[in-house]
PyMOL Python script that loads the backbone (N, CA, C, O; Angstrom):
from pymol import cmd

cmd.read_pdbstr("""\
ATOM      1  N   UNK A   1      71.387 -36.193-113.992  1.00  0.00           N
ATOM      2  CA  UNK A   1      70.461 -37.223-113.583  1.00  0.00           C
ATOM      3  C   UNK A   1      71.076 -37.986-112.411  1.00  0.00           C
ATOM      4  O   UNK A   1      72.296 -38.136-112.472  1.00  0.00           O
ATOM      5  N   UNK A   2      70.350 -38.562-111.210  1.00  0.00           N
ATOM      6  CA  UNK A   2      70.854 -38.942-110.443  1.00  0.00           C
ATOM      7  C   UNK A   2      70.934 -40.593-110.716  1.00  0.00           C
ATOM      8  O   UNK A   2      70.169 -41.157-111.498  1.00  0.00           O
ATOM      9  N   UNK A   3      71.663 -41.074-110.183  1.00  0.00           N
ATOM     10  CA  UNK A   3      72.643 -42.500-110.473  1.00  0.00           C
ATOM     11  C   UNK A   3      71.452 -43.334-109.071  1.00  0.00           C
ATOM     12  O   UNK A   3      71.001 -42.806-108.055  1.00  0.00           O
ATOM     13  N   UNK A   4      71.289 -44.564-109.523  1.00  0.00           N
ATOM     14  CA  UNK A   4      70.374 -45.832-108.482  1.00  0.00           C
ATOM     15  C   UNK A   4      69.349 -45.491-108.315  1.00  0.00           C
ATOM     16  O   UNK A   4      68.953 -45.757-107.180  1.00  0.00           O
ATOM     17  N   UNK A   5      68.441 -44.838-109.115  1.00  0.00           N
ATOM     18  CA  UNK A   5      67.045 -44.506-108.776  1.00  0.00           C
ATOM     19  C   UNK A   5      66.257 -45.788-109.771  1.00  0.00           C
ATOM     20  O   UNK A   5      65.050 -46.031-109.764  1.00  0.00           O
ATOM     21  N   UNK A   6      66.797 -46.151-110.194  1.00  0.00           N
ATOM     22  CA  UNK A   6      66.033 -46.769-111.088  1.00  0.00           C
ATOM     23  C   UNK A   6      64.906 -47.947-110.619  1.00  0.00           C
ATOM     24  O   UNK A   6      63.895 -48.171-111.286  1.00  0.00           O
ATOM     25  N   UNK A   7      65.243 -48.669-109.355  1.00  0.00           N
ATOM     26  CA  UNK A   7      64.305 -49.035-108.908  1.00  0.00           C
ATOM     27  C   UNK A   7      63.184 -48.388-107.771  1.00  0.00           C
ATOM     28  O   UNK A   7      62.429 -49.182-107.211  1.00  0.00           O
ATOM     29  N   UNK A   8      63.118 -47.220-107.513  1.00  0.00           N
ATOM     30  CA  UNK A   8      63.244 -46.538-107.296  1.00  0.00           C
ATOM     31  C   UNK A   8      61.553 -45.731-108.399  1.00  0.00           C
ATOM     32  O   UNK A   8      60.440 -45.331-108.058  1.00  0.00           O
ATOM     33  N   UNK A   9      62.079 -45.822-109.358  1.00  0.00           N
ATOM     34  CA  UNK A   9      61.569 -45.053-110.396  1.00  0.00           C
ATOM     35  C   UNK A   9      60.242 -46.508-111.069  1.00  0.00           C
ATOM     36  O   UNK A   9      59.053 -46.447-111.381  1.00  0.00           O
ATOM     37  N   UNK A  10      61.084 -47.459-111.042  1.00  0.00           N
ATOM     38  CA  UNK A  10      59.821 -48.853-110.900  1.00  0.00           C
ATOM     39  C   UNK A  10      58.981 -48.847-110.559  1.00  0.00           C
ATOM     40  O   UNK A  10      57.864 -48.883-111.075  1.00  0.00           O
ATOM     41  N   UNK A  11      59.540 -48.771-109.011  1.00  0.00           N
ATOM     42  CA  UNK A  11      58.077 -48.609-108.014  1.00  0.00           C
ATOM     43  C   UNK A  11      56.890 -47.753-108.006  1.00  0.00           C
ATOM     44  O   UNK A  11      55.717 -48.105-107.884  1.00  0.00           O
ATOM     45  N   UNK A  12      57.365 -46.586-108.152  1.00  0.00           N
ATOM     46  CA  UNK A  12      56.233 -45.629-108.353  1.00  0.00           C
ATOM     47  C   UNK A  12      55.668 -45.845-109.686  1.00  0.00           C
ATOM     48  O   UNK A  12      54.488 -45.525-109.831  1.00  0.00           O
ATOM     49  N   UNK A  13      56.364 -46.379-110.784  1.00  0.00           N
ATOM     50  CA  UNK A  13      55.685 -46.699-112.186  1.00  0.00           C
ATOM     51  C   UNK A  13      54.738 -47.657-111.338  1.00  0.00           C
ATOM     52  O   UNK A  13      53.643 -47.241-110.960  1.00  0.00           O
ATOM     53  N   UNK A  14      55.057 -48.605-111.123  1.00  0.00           N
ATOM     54  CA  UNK A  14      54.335 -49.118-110.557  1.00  0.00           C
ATOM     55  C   UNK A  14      52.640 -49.278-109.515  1.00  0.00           C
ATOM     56  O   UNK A  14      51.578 -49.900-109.544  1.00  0.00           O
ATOM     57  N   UNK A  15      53.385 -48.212-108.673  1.00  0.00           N
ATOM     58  CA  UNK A  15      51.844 -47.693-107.992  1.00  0.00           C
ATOM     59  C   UNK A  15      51.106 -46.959-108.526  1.00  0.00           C
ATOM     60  O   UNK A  15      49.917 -47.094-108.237  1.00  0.00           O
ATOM     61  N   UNK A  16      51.477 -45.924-109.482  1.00  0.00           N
ATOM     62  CA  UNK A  16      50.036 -45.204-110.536  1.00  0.00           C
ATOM     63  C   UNK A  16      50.117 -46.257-111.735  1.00  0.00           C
ATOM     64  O   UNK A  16      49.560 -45.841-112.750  1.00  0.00           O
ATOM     65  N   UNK A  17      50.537 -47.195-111.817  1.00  0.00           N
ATOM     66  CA  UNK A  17      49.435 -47.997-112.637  1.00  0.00           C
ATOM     67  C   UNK A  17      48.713 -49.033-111.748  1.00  0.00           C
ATOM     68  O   UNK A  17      47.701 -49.683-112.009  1.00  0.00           O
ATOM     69  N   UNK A  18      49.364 -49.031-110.798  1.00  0.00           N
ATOM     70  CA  UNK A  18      47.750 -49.790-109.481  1.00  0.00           C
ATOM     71  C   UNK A  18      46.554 -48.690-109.650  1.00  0.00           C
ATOM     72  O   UNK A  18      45.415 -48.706-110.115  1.00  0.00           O
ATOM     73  N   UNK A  19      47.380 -47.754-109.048  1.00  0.00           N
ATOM     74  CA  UNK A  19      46.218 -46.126-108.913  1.00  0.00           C
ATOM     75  C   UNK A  19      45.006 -45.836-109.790  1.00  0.00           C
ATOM     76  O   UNK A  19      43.821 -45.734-109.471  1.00  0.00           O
ATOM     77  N   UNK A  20      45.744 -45.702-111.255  1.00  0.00           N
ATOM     78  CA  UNK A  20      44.666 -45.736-112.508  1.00  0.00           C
ATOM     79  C   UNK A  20      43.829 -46.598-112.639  1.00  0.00           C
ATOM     80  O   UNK A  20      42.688 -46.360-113.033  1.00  0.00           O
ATOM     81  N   UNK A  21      44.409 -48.132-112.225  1.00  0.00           N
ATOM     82  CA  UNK A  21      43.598 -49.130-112.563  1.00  0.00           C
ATOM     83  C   UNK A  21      42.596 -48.775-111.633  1.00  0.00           C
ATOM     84  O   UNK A  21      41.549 -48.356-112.127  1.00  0.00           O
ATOM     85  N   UNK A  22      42.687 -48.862-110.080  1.00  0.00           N
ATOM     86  CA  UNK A  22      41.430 -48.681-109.379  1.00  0.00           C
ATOM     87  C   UNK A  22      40.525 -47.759-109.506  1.00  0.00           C
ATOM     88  O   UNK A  22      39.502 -47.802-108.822  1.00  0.00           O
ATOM     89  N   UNK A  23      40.832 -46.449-110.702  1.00  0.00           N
ATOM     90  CA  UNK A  23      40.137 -45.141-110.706  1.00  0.00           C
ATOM     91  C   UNK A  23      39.375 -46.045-111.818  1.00  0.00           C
ATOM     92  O   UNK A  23      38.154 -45.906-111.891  1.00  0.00           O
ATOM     93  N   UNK A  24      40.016 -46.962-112.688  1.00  0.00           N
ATOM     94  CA  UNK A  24      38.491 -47.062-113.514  1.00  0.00           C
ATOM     95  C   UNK A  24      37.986 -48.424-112.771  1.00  0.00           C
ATOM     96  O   UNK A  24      36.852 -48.687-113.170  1.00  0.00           O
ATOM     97  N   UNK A  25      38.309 -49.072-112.122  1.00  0.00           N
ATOM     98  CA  UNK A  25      37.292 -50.143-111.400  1.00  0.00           C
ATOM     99  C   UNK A  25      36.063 -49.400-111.173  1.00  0.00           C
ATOM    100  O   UNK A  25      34.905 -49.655-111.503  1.00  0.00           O
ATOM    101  N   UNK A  26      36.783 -48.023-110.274  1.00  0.00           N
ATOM    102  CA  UNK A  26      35.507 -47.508-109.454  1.00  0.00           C
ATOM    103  C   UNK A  26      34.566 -46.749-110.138  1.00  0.00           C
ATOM    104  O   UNK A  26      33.465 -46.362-109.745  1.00  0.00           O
ATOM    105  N   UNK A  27      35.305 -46.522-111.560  1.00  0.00           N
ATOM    106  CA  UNK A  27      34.223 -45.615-112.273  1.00  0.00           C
ATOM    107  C   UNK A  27      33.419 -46.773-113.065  1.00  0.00           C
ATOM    108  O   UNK A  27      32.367 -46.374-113.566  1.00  0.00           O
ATOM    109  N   UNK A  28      33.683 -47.935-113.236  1.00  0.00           N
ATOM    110  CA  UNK A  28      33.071 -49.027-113.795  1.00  0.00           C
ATOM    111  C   UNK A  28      31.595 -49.222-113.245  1.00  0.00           C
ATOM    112  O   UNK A  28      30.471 -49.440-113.696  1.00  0.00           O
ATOM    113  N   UNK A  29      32.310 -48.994-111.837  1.00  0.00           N
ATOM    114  CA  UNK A  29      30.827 -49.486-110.512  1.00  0.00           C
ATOM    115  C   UNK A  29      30.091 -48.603-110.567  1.00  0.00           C
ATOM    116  O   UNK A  29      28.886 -48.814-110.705  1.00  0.00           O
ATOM    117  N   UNK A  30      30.754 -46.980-110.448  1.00  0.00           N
ATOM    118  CA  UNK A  30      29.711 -45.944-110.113  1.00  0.00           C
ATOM    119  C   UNK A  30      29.089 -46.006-111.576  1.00  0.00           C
ATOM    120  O   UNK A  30      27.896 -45.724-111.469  1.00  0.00           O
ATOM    121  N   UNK A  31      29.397 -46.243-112.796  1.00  0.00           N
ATOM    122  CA  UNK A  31      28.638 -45.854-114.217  1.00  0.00           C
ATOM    123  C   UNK A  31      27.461 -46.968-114.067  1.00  0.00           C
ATOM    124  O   UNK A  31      26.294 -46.639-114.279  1.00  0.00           O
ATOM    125  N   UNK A  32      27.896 -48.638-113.600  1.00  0.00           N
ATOM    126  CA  UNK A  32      27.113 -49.227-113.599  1.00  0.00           C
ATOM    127  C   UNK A  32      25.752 -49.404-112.416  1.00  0.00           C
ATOM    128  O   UNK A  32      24.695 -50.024-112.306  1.00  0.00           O
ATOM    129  N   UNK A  33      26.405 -48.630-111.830  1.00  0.00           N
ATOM    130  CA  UNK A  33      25.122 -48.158-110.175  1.00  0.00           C
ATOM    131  C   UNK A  33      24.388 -46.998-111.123  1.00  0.00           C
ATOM    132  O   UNK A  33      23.172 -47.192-111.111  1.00  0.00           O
ATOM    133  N   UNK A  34      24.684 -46.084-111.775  1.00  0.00           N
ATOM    134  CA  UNK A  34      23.469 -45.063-112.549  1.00  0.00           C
ATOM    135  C   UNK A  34      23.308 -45.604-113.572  1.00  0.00           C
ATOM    136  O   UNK A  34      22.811 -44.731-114.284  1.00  0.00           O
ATOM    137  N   UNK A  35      23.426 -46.754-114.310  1.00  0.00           N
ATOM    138  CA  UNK A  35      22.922 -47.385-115.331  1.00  0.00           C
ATOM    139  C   UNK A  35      21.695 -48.717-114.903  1.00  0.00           C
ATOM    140  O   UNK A  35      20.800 -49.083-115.665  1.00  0.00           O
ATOM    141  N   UNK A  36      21.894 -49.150-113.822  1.00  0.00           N
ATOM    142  CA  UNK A  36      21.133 -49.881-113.231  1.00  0.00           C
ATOM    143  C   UNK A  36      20.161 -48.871-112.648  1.00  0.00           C
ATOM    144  O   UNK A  36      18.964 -49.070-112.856  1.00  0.00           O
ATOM    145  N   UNK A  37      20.457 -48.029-112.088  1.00  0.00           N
ATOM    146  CA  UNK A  37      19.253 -46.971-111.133  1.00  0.00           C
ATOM    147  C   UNK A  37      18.518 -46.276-112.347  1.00  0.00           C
ATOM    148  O   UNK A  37      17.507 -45.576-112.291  1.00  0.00           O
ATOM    149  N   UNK A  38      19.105 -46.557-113.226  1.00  0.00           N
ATOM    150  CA  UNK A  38      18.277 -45.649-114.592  1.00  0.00           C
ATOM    151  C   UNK A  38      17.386 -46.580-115.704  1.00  0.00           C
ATOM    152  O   UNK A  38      16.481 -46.146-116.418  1.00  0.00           O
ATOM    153  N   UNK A  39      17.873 -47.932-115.657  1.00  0.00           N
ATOM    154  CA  UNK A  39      17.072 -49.008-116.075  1.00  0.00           C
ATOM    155  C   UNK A  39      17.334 -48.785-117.698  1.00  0.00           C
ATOM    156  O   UNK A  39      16.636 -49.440-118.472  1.00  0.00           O
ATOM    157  N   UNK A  40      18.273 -47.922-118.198  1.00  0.00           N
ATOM    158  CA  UNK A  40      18.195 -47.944-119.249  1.00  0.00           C
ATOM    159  C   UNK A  40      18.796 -49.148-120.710  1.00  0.00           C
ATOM    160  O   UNK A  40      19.349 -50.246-120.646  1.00  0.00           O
ATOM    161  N   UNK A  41      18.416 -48.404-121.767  1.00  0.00           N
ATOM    162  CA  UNK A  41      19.007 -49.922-122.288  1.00  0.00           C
ATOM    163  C   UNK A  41      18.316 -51.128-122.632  1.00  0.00           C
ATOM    164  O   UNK A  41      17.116 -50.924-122.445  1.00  0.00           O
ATOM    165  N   UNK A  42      18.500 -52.177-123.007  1.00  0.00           N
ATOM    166  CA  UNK A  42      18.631 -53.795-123.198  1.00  0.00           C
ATOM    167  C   UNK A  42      18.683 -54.134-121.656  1.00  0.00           C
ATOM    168  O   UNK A  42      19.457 -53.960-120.715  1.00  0.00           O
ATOM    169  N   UNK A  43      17.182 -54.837-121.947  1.00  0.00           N
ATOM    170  CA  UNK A  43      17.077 -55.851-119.987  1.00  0.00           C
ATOM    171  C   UNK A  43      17.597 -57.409-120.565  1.00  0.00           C
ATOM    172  O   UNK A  43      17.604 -57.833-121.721  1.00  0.00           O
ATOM    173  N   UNK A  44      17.978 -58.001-119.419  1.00  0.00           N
ATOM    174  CA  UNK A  44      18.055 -59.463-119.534  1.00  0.00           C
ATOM    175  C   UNK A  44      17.784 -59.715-117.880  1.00  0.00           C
ATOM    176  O   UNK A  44      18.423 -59.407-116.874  1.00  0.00           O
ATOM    177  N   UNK A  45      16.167 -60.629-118.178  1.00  0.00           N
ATOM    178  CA  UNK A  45      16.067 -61.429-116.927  1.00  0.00           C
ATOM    179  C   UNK A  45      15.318 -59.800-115.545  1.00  0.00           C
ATOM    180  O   UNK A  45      15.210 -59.838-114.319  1.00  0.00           O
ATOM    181  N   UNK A  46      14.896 -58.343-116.803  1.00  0.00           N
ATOM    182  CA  UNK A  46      14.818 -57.552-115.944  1.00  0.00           C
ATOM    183  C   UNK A  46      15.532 -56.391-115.683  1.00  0.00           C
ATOM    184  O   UNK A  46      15.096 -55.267-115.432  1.00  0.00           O
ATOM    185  N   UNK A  47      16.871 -56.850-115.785  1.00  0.00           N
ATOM    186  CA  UNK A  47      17.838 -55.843-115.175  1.00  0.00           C
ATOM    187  C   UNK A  47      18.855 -55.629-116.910  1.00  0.00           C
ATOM    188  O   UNK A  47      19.106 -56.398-117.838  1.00  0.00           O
ATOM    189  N   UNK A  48      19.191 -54.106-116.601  1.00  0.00           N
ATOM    190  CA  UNK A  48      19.919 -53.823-117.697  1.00  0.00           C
ATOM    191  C   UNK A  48      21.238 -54.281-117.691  1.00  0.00           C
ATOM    192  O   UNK A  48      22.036 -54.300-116.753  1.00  0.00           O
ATOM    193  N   UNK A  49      21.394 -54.698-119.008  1.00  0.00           N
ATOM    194  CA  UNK A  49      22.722 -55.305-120.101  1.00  0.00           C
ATOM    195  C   UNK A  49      23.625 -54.916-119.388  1.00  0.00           C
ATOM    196  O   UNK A  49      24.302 -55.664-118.682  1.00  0.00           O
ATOM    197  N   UNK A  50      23.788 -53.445-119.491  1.00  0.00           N
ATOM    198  CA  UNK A  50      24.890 -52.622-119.667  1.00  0.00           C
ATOM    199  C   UNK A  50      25.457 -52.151-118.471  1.00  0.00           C
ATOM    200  O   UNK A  50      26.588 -51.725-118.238  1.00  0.00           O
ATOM    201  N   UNK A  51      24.100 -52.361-117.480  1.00  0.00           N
ATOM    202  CA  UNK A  51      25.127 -52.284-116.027  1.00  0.00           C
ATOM    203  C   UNK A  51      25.045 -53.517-115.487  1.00  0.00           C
ATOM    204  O   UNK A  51      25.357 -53.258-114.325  1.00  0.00           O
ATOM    205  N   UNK A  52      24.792 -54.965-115.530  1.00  0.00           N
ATOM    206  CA  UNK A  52      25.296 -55.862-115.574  1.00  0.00           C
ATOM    207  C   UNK A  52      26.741 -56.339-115.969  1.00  0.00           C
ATOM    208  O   UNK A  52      27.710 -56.901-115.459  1.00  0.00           O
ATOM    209  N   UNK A  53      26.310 -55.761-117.245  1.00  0.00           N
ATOM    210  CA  UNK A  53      28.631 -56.335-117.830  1.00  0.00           C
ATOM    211  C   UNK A  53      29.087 -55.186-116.694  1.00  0.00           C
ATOM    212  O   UNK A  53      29.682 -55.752-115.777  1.00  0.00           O
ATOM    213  N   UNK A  54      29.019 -54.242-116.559  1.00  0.00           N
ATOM    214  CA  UNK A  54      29.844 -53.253-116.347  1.00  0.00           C
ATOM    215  C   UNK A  54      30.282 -53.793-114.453  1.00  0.00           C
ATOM    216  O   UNK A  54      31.364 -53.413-114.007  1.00  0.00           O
ATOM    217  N   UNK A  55      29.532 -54.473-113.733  1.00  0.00           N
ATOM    218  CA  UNK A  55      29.809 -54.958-112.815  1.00  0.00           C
ATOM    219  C   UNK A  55      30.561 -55.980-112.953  1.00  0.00           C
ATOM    220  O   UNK A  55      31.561 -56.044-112.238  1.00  0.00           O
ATOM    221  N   UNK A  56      30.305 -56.957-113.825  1.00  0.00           N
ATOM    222  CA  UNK A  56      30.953 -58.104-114.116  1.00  0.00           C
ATOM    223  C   UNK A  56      32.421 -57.890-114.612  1.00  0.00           C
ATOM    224  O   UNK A  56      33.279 -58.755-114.435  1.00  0.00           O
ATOM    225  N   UNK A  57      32.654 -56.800-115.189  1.00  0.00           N
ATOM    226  CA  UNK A  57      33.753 -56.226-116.033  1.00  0.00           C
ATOM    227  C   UNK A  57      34.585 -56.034-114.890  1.00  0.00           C
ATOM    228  O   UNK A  57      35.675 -56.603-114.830  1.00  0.00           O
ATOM    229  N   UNK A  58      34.125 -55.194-113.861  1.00  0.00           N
ATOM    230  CA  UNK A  58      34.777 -54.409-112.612  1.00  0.00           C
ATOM    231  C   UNK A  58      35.120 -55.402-111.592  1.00  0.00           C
ATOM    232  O   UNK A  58      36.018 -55.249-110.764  1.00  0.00           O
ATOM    233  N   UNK A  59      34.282 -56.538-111.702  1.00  0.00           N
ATOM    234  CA  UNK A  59      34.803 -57.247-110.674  1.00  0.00           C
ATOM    235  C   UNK A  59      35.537 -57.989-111.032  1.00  0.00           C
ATOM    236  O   UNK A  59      36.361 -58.511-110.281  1.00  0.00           O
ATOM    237  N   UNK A  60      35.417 -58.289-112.537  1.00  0.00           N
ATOM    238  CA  UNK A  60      37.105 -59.185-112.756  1.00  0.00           C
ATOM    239  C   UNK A  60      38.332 -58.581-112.605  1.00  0.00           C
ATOM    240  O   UNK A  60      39.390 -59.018-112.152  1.00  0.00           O
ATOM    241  N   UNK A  61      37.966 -57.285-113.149  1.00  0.00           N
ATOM    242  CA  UNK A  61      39.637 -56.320-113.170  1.00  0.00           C
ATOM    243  C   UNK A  61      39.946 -56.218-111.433  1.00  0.00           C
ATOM    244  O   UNK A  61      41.072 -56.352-110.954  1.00  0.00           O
ATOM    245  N   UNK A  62      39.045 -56.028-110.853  1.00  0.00           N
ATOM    246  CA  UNK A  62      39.133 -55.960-109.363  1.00  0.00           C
ATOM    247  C   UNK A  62      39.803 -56.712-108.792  1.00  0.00           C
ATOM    248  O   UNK A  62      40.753 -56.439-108.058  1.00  0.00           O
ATOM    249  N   UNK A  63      39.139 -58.354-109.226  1.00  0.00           N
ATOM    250  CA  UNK A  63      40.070 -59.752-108.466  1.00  0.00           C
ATOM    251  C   UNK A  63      41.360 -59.817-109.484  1.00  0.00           C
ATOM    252  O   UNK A  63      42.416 -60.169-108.957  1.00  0.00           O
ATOM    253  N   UNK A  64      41.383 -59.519-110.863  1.00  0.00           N
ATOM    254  CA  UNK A  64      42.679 -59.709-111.412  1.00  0.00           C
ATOM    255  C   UNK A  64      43.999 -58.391-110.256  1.00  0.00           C
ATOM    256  O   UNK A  64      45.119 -58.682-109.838  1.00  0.00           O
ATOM    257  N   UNK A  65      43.514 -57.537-110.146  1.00  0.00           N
ATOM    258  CA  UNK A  65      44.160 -56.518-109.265  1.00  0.00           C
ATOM    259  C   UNK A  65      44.680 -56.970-107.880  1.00  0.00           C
ATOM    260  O   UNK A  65      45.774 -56.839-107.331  1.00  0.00           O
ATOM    261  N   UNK A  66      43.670 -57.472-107.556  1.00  0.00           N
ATOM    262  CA  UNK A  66      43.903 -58.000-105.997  1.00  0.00           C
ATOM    263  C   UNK A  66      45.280 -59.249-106.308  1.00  0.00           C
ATOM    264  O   UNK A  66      46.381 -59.339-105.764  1.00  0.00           O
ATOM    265  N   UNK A  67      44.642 -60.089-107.404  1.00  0.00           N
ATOM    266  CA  UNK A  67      46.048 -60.934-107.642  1.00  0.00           C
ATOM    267  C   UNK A  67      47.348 -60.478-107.618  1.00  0.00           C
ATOM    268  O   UNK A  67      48.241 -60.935-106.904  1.00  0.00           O
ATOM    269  N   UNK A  68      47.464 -59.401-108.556  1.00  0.00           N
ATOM    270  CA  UNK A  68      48.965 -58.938-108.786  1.00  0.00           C
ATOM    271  C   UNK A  68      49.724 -58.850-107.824  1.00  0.00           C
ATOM    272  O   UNK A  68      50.768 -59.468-107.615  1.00  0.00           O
ATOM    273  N   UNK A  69      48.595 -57.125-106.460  1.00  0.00           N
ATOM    274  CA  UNK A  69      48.934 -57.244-105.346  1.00  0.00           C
ATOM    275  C   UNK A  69      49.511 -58.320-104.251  1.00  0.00           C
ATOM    276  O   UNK A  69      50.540 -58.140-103.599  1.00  0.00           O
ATOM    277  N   UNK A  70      48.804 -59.277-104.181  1.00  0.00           N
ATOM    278  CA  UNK A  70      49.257 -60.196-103.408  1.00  0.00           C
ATOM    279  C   UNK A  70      50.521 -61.033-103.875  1.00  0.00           C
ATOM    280  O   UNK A  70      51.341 -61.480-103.074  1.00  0.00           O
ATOM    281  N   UNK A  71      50.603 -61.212-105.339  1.00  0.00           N
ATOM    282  CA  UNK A  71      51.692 -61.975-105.665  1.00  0.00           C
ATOM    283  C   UNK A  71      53.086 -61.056-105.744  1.00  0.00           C
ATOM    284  O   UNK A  71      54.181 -61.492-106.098  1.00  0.00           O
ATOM    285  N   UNK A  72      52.881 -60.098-105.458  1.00  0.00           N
ATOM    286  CA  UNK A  72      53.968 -59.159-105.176  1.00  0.00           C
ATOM    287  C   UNK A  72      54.390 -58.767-103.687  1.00  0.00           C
ATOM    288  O   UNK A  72      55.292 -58.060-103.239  1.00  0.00           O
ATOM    289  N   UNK A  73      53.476 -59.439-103.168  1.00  0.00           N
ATOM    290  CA  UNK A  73      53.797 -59.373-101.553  1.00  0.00           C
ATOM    291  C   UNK A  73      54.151 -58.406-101.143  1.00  0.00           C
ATOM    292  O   UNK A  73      54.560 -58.597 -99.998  1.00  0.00           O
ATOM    293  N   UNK A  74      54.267 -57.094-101.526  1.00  0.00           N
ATOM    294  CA  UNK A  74      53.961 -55.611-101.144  1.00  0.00           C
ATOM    295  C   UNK A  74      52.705 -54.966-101.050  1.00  0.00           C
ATOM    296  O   UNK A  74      52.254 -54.069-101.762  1.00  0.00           O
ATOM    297  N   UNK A  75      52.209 -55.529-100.094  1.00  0.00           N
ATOM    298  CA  UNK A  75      50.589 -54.338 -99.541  1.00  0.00           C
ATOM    299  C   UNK A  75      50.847 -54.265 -98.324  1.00  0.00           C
ATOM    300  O   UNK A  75      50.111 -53.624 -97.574  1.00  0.00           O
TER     301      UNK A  75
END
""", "prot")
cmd.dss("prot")
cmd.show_as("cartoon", "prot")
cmd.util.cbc("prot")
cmd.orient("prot")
């Protein structure tokens, strides 16, 4: 095994769990763009439940994401 990788080995832990996280942001949006285009479901106010949260869901994990990023001052 090689010796000082260890931060090294952080970092990239690091960027595929940025990576993953943004693969389900975006699958959050795209499920909730064909759940809205499909109208299916529980309406409130019209528009469906379920792609409502699912935007609302995505855009918190989104701005919680953007936080980390920035408070790590590596982007």
């Amino acid at each position: 095994m090689h010796r000082g990788l260890e931060n090294f080995i952080g970092e990239i832990d690091r960027s595929f769990n940025r990576i993953t996280s943004g693969i389900i942001i975006s699958s959050l949006i795209l499920g909730s763009s064909l759940v809205m285009t499909l109208g299916a479901g529980p309406t409130i106010f019209g528009l469906p439940f379920f792609g409502i949260l699912g935007f609302v869901l995505a855009s918190v994990l989104g701005l919680w994401l953007g936080i980390v990023i920035l408070k790590s001052g590596k982007f």
